[in-house]
C-alpha positions as CSV (number, residue, x, y, z in Angstrom):
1,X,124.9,197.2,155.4
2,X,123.4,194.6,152.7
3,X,120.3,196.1,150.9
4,X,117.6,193.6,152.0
5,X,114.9,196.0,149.6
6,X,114.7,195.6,146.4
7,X,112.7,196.7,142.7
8,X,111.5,194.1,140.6
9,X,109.8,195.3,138.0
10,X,106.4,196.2,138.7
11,X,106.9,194.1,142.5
12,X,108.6,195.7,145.4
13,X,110.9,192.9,147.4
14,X,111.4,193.1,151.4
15,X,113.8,190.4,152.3
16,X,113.7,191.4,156.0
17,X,110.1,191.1,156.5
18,X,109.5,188.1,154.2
19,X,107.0,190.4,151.8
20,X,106.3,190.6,148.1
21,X,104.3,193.6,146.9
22,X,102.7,195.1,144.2
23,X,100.6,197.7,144.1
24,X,98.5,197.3,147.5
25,X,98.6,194.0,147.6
26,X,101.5,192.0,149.7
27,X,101.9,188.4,149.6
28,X,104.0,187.2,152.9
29,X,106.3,184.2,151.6
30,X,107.9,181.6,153.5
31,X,111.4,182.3,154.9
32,X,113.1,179.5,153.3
33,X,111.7,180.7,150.1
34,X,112.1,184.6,150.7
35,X,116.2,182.9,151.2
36,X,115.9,181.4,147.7
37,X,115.3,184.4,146.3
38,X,117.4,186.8,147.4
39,X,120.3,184.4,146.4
40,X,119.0,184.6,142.6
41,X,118.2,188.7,143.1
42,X,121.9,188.9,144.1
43,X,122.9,186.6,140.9
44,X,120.3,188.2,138.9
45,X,120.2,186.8,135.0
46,X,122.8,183.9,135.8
47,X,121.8,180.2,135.8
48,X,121.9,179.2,140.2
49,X,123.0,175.3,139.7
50,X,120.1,173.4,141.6
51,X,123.1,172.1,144.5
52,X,124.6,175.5,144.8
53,X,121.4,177.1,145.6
54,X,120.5,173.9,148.2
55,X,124.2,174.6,149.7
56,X,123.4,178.4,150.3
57,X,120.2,178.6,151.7
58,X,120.5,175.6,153.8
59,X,123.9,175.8,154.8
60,X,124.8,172.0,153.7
61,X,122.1,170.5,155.8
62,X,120.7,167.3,154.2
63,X,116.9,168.0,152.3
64,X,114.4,166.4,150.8
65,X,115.1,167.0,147.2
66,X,111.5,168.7,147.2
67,X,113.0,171.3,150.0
68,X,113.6,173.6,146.7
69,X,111.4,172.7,144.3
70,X,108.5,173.3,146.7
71,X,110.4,176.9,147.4
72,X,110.5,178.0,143.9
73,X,106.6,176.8,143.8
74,X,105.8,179.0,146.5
75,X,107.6,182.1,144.9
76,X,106.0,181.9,141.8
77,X,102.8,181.5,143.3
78,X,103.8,184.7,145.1
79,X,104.6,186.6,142.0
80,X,101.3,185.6,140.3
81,X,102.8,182.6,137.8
82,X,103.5,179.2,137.2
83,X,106.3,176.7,135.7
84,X,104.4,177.3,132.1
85,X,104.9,181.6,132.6
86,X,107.8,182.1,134.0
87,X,108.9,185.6,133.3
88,X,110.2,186.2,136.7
89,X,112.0,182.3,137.9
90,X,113.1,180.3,134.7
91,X,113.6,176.5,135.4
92,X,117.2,175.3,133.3
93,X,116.6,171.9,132.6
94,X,119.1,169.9,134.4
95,X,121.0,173.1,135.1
96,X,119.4,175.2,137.7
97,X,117.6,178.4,138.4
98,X,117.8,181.8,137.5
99,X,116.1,185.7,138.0
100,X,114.6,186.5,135.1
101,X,113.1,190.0,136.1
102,X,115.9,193.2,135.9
103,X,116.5,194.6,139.4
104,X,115.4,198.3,138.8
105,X,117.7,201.3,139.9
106,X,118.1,203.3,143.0
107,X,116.9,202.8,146.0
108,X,114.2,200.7,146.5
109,X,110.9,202.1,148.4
110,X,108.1,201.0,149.9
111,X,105.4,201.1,147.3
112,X,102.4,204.0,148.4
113,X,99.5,202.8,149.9
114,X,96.1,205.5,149.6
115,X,94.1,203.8,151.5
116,X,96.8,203.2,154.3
117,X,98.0,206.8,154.2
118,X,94.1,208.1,154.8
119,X,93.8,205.9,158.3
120,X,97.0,207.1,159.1
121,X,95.6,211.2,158.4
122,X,92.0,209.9,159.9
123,X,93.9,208.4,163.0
124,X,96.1,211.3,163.5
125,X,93.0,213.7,163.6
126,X,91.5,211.8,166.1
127,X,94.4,211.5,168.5
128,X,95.1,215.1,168.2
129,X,92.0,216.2,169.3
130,X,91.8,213.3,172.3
131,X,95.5,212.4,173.4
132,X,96.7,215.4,175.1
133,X,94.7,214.8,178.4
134,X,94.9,211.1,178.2
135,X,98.5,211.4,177.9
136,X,99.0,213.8,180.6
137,X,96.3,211.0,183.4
138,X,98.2,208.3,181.9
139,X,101.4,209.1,182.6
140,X,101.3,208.4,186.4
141,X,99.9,205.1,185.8
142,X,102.4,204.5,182.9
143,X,105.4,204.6,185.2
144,X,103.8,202.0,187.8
145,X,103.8,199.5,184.7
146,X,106.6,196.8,184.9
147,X,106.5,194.2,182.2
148,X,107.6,190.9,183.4
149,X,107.6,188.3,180.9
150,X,105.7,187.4,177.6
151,X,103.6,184.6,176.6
152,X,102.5,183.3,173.1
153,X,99.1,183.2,173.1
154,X,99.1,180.5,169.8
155,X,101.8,178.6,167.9
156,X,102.0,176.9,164.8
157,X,104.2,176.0,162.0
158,X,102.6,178.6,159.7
159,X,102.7,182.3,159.9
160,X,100.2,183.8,161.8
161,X,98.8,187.4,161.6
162,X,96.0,189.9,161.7
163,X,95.3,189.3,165.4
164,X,92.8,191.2,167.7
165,X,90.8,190.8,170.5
166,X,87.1,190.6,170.9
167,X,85.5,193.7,172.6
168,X,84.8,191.5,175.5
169,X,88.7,190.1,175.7
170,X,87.5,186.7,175.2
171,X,88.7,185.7,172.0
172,X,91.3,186.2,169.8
173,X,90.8,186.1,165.7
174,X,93.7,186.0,164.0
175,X,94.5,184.4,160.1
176,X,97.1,181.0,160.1
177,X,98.8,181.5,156.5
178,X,98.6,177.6,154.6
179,X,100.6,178.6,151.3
180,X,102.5,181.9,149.9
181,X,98.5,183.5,149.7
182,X,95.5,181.5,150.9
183,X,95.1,181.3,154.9
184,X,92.3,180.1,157.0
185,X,90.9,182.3,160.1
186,X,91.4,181.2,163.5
187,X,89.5,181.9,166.7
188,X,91.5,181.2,170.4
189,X,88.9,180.9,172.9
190,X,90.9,182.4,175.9
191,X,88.9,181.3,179.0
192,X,88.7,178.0,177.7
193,X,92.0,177.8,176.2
194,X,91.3,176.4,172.7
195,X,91.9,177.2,169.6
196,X,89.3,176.6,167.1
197,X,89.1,176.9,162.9
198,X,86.5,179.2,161.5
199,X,86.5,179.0,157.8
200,X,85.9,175.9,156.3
201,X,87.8,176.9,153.0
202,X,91.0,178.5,152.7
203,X,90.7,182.0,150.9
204,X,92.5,185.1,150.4
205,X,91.6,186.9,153.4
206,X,92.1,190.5,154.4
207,X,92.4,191.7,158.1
208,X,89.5,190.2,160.5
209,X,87.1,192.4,162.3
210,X,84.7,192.2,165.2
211,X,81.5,192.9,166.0
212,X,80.9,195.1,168.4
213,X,79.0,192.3,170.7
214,X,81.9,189.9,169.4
215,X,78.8,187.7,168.1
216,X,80.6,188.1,164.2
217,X,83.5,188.3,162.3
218,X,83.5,190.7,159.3
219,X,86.7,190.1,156.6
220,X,87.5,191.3,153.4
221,X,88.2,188.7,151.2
222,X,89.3,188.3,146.9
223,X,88.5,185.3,144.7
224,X,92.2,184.3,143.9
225,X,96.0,185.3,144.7
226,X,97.3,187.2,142.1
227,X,96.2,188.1,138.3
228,X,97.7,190.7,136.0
229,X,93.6,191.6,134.6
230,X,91.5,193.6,137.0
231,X,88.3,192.0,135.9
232,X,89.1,188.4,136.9
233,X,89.5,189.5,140.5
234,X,86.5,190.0,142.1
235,X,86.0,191.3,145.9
236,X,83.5,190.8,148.7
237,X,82.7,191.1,152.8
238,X,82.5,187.5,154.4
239,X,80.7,187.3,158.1
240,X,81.5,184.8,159.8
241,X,78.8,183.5,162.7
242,X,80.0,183.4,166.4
243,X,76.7,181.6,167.3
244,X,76.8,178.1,168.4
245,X,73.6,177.7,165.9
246,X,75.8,177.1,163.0
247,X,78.6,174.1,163.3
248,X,82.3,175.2,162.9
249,X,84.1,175.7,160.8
250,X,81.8,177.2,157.9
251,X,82.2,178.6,154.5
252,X,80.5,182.1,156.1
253,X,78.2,184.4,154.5
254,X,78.9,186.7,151.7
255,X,77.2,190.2,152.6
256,X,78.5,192.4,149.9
257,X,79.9,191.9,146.1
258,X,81.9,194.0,145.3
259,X,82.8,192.7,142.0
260,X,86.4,194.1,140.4
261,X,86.2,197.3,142.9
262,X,88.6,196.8,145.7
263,X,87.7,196.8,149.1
264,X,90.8,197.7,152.1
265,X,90.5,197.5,155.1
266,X,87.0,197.0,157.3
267,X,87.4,199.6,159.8
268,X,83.9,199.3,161.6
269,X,81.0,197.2,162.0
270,X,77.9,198.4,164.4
271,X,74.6,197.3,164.2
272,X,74.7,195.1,160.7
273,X,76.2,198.7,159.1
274,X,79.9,197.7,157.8
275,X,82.3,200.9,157.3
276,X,85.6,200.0,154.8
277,X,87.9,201.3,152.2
278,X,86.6,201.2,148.5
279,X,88.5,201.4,145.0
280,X,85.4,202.3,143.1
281,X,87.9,203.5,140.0
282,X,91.4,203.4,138.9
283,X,93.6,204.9,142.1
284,X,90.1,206.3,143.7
285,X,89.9,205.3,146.9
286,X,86.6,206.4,149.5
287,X,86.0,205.8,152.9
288,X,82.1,203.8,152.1
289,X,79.4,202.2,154.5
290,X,77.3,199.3,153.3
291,X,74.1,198.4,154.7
292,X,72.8,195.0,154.7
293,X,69.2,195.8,155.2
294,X,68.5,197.7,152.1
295,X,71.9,196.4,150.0
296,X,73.2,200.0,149.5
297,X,76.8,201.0,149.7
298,X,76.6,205.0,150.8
299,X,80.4,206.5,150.0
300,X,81.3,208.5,153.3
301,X,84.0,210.5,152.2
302,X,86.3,210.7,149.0
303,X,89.1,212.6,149.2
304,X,89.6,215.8,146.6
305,X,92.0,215.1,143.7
306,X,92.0,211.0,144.5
């Protein structure tokens, strides 16, 4: 079977679900692009004329000459660089493309993820202590289900993620990726069956989270893509407004700061009160709830040893 994982350096590649990581942070690319690259990973160090690499990834099809270009854009915006710094895609002048960064040995693995791996301990406490009985009432009911057919709730050209529902089922919110990192965040209004844009400026957005009354929309959010320094990325909490006092879309409000500590996912949001993973030091991750009212962030638990 091909390997579609793969070690780049400090960046962890997975052809089969379109994702460039490093560290916690993944960067979905485009699949045309993701196609581009894993022809130079498996000719890694040699010069990809610019036609051979057009010929393999699009299978002979005539392209806009900018088909490839705008690929090898989107991947080093992925990767954090430009055509100036270009440590990991090297432009040959006339020539063609090639890998720059070694492909490291061994089996590649996904990279660990703290703050994942405490909602997954956190989720599996709760669902030990609560499952059982559900599981046993449900089961009757489960066998009466019959799953017909499927439908798309929205389409676009883009990729689309993050999606939930509203507590109330009437909306969906869900982010509609514009480049290799920046995304706007949609709202589907299911009763009246449209679809509506809520930011007004693309950002780096997190996963979207409701309100408990479905009245906002709380999302973690960073200032830019990528950046090898810590202290030029900066981190804050965007709500965005429901309310039909405020025109759509809007640039939202920022309710926290977080400055060069990291904030994960927003797991809750009740009555102003915002619960979310926090990176107040290097590899410390807490479980944190920030108040609005009196602009304190109250760390909720922190985990012994990291």
């Amino acid at each position: 079977m091909e390997n579609k994982q793969y070690r780049l350096g400090r960046y962890f590649v997975d052809v089969s679900r379109n994702e460039i990581v490093q560290g916690d942070s993944t960067v979905s690319v485009p699949p045309k692009a993701m196609e581009v690259l894993h022809v130079l990973i498996q000719n890694q160090g040699k010069v990809i004329e610019f036609t051979t690499l057009t010929e393999l990834v699009w299978h002979n099809r005539v392209v806009s000459p900018n088909s490839l270009q705008r690929c090898i854009s989107q991947l080093r915006q992925a990767f954090g660089e430009d055509s100036k710094s270009q440590s990991v895609i090297r432009t040959h002048a006339r020539r063609g493309y090639s890998l720059e960064l070694a492909i490291g040995d061994g089996p590649a693995s996904v990279p660990k993820r703290r703050y994942l791996i405490y909602v997954l301990i956190l989720g599996m406490l709760i669902f030990a202590g609560l499952s059982i009985e559900g599981w046993r009432a449900s089961q009757e009911n489960f066998a009466k289900v019959e799953l017909t057919a499927s439908t798309p709730l929205t389409s676009s050209d883009g990729p689309e993620m993050y999606g939930s529902f509203s507590a109330d089922g009437r909306f969906i919110v869900f982010l509609r990726s514009i480049d290799a990192c920046h995304s706007h965040i949609w709202v589907k209004d299911l009763v009246r069956a449209q679809t509506f844009r809520l930011s007004s400026k693309p950002g780096v957005y997190g996963r979207p989270r409701w309100s408990l009354d479905s009245s906002h929309i709380v999302v973690p959010a960073r200032g830019q893509c990528q950046s090898d320094s810590k202290a030029q990325l900066r981190w804050s909490i965007k709500r965005f407004n429901m309310g039909s006092e405020r025109s759509l879309p809007h640039g939202g409000d920022t309710i926290l700061e977080a400055g060069q500590q990291r904030v994960g996912k927003v797991l809750g949001f009740k009555q102003g009160a915002i619960t979310f993973l926090q990176e107040y030091t290097d590899n410390q991750v807490r479980l944190a709830t920030f108040n609005p009212q009196n602009g304190k962030v109250l760390p909720l638990f922190s985990p012994a040893g990291g």
